[in-house]
N, C-alpha and C positions, 0 to 999 in steps of 0.2 A: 504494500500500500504506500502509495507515495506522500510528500507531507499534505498538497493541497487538499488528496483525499482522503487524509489522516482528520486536517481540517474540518474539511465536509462532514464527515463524519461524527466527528465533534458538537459541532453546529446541529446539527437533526439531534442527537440525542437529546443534547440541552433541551431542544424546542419541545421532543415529544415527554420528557421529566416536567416543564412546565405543562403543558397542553392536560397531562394525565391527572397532576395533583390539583389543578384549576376542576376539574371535569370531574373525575371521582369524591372530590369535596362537597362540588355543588349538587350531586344526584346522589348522595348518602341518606339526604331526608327524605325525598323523594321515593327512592328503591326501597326503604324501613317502611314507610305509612302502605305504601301500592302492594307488596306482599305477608304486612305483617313480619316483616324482616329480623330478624334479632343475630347477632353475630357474637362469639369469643373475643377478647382484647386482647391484642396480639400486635407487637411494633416489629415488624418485620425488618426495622433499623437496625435491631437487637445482636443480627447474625451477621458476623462479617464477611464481605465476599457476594458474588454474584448467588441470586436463588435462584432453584428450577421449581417453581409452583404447581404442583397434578393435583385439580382435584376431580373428583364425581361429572358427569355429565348426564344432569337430571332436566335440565331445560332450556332454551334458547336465549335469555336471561341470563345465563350462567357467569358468563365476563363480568357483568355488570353486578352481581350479586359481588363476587370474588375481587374485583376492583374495589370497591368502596369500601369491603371490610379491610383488605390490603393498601390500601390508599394512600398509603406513607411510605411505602418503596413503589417506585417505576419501573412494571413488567411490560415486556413486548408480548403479547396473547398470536399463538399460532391459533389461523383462522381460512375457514376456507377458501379456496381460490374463487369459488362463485363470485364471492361478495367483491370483489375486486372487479367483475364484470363488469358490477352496475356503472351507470354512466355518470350518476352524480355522486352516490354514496363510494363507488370505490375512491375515486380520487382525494372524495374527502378522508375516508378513513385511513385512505395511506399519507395522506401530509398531515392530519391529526397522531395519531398512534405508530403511523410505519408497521402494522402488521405483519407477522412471517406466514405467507400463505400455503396452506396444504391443499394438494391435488389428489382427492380422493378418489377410489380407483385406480391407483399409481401407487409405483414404490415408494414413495416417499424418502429418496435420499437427497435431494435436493434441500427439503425440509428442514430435515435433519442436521444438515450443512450447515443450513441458514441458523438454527439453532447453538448451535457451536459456537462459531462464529460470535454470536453476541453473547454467550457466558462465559466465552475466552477475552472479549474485549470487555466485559465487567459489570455487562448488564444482565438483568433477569428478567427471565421468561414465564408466562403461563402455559402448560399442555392442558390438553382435554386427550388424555391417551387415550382414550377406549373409543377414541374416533368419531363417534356420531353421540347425541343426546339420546338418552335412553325413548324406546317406545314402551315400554311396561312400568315403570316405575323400579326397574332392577337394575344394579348396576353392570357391568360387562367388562369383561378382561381388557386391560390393555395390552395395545399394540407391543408384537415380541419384541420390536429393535428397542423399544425403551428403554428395559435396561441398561443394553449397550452404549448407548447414545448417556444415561444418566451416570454414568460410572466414569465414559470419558469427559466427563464436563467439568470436571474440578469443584463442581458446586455443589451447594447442599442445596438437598432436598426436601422440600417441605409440601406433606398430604392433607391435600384440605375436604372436608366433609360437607357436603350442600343438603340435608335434611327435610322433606317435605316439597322443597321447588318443583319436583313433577309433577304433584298435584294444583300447585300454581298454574301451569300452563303445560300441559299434555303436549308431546311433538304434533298430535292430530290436529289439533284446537285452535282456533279462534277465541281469544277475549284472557286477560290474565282474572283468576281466582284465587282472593283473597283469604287466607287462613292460615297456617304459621310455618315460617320456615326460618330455621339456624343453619347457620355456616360454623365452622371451627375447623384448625389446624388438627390432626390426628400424630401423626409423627415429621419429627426434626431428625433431618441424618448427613451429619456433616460428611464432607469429602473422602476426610480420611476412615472412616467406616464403611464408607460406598466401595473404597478400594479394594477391600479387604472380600469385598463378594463378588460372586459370578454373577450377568443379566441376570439369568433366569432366575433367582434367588431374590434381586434386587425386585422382578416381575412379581415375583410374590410377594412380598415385599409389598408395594402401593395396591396389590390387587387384597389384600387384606386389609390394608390402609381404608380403603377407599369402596370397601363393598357394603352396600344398601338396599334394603329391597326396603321400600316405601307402603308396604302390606302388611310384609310384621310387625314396620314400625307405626301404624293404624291400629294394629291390634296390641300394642303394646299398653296404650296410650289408659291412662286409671280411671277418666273420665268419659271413655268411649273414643270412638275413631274422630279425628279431629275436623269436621265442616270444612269445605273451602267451595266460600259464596261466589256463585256468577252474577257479576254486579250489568253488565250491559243489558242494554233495553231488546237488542237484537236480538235473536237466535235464542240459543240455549245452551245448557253445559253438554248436552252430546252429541251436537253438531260438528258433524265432519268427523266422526266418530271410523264412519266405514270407510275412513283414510287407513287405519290402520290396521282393522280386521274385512274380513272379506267371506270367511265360509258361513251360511247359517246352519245352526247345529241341528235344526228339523228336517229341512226340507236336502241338506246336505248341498243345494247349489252355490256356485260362486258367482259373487259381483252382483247378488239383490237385495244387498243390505242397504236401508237410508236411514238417514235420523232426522228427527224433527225435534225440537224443544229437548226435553229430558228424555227422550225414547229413541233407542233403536230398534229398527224393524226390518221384517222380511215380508217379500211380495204374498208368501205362502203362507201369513198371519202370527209368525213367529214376532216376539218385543219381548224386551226387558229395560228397564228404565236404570237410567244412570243418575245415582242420587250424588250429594252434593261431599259426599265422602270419598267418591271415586269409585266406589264399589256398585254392583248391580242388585237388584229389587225386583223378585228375588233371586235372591244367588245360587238359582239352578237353572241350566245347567253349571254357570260358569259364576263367581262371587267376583270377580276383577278382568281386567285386560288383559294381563300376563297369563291366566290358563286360557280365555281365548284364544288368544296368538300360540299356546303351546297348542290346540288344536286346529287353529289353522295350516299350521305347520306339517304335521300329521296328515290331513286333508289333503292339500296340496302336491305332498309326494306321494300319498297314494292314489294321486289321479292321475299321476304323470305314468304309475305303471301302468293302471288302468287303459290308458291310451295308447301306450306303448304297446301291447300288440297289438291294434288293428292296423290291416293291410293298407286302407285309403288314408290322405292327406284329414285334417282336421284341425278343429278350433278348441283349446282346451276355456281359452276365457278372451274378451277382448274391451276394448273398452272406447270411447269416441276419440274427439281430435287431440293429437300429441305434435309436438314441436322436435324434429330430429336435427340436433349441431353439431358441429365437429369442433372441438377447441385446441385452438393453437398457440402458441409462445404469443408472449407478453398477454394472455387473458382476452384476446381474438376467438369471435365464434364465427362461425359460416354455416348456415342455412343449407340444410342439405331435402328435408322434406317437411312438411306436415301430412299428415293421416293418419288413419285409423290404428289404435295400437293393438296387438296381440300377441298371444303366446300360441303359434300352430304347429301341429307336426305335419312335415314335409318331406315326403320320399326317407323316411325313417328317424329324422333328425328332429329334435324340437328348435322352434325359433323365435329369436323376439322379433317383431314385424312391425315398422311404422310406415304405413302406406306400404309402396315397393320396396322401402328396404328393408332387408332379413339377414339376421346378424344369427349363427347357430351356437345355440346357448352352450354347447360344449366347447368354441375354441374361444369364450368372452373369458380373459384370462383375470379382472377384480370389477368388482359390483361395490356402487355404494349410494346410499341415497343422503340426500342433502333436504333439511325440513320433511316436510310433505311430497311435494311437486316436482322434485328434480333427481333423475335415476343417470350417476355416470358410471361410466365402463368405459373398460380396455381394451378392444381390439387389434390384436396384431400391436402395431406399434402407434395409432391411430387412439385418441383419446376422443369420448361422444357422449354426447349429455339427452337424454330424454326429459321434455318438459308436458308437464298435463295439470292443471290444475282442476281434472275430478277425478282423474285416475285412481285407483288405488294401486299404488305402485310395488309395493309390500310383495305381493302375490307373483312378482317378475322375479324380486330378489330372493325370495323364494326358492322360485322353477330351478335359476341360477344357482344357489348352493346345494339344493339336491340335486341336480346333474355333475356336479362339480366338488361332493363330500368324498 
């Protein structure tokens, strides 16, 4: 690095250390009153040296919970590379913050890089390892290279715990819900004991740290399961609900579930209502989200064999108009189709299908989806984003990992 760009370098940090302590100062009161917020007191001043910050990824919220508890030290937050698309919000976010962008469905060594890099020159970072905001209220293992990457960094590490936020706002959902969420630091582990262990050790390690399931802590609760009220006029708390589940357990078909107000339902008379606990009413067949999706899961690959012998071409599910991109260096998309999206088997192969193009779900080498709306994947050496905003996109990533377990 040369001096000018020693300079430069210089220069943005300062700016994004102001920009961050100005910003997480001012949205402290704000993010406490809007979820019922409560957090650990914790000066993250305290430790000296660059942190690596990993906590839970329970809701889309999550930075901003984690920033304003953290708010006295300046982290760079790895974040997806979508957001970087947008046309107004990327530019701002990257001369606000400087964010380290991840390209989901990709190696992610770039990342990784970029990661380094800044806990080598002194600054610290936030991960969200387990890659996506949970859909269930569970938490999910982190990404294998972490350890690696956590061990080479010289820095400590610190597990943060985000408690109840996915009842706040569901990955599915529209509208934040009001009810109680804690944050807290879990463990402190300087350098020189990171040293001393192997990744995978260090993976277990934050996946211990950091594991939550948001049901037993409902059921833990001495007062009963803790309310979290949907304040908007609009809609209802199970709206867009059948973003995230997709089989109904009566009639067994896929893609006829809709919700209205507090109910989800099936064409075939099937409902059950989504009360303000999170949980369903009543809790048969399924009491939560999480053994839904553990049955749709089940469902889904066992349609896939079901399908799998017959001789003729076929439609396992399909759903209306999707937006098919190709994305290229520096956060470039190109318009490749719109139409109709499906899952078909074709001359013995299953596909994913948007209008004429068909991508065979065995050689899509990573799957990942971003919020609700947006499914990227790997092809070949070729990176391609599917966009739907009714889709239930869940049910592709699916097909994808059971052809590809």
């Amino acid at each position: 690095m040369s001096l000018k760009d020693k300079g430069e370098g210089e220069s943005l940090w300062l700016r994004h250390q102001r920009m961050y302590r100005f910003l997480a100062g001012s949205l402290d009161g704000f993010i406490r009153r809007k979820f019922n917020y409560t957090y650990e007191k914790f000066d993250p001043r305290s430790i000296e040296g660059p942190l690596i910050v990993i906590p839970n990824h329970a809701c889309a919220w999550d930075p901003l919970l984690v920033g304003t508890a953290l708010r006295k030290r300046q982290m760079y937050f790895v974040m997806s590379e979508h957001m970087l698309r947008k046309k107004i919000v990327g530019p701002l976010l990257d001369y606000i913050a400087g964010p380290i962008p991840r390209k989901k469905a990709s190696s992610g060594a770039g990342t990784v890089m970029s990661c380094l890099r800044h806990l080598r020159a002194g600054h610290s970072i936030c991960l969200f390892a387990e890659g996506e905001q949970s859909w269930n209220g569970i938490s999910r293992p982190v990404f294998p290279a972490t350890g690696k990457m956590v061990r080479q960094s010289g820095a400590t590490l610190v597990t943060y715990r985000l408690e109840g936020a996915y009842l706040s706002l569901p990955r599915w959902a529209h509208g934040v819900r009001r009810g109680r969420v804690y944050g807290h630091p879990v463990g402190i582990y300087p350098p020189e004991e990171l040293r001393k262990m192997k990744p995978d050790e260090i993976n277990a390690l934050i996946d211990r740290d950091l594991a939550f399931n948001v049901w037993d802590w409902q059921a833990s609760m001495e007062d009963g399961p803790v309310p979290f009220r949907y304040k908007s006029r609009k809609g209802g708390p199970a709206e867009r609900l059948e973003k995230s589940i997709s089989v109904c357990p009566a009639c067994g078909e896929i893609g006829t579930l809709t919700s209205s107000g507090d109910m989800i339902k099936c064409s075939c008379g099937f409902s059950l209502r989504y009360a303000d606990t999170g949980q369903f009413e009543p809790p048969v067949p399924f009491s939560n989200v999480a053994e839904w999706e553990e049955y749709d899961r089940d469902a889904i690959g066992s349609s896939l064999d079901a399908l799998r012998g017959q001789e003729h071409n076929a439609t396992l599910f399909s759903d209306g108009k999707a937006r098919l991109t190709r994305i290229g260096e520096d956060h470039t998309e190109e318009l490749i189709e719109e139409g109709r999206l499906s899952l078909d088997l074709e001359d013995g192969q299953f596909m994913i299908r948007v209008g004429q193009h068909g991508f065979p779900v065995s050689g899509i080498r990573d799957v990942a989806q971003v919020l609700s709306n947006i499914l990227l994947f790997t092809d070949g050496d070729a990176y391609f984003q599917i966009y739907s905003e009714d889709a239930n996109l869940r049910k592709y990533h699916y097909a994808w990992e059971f052809e590809n377990k």
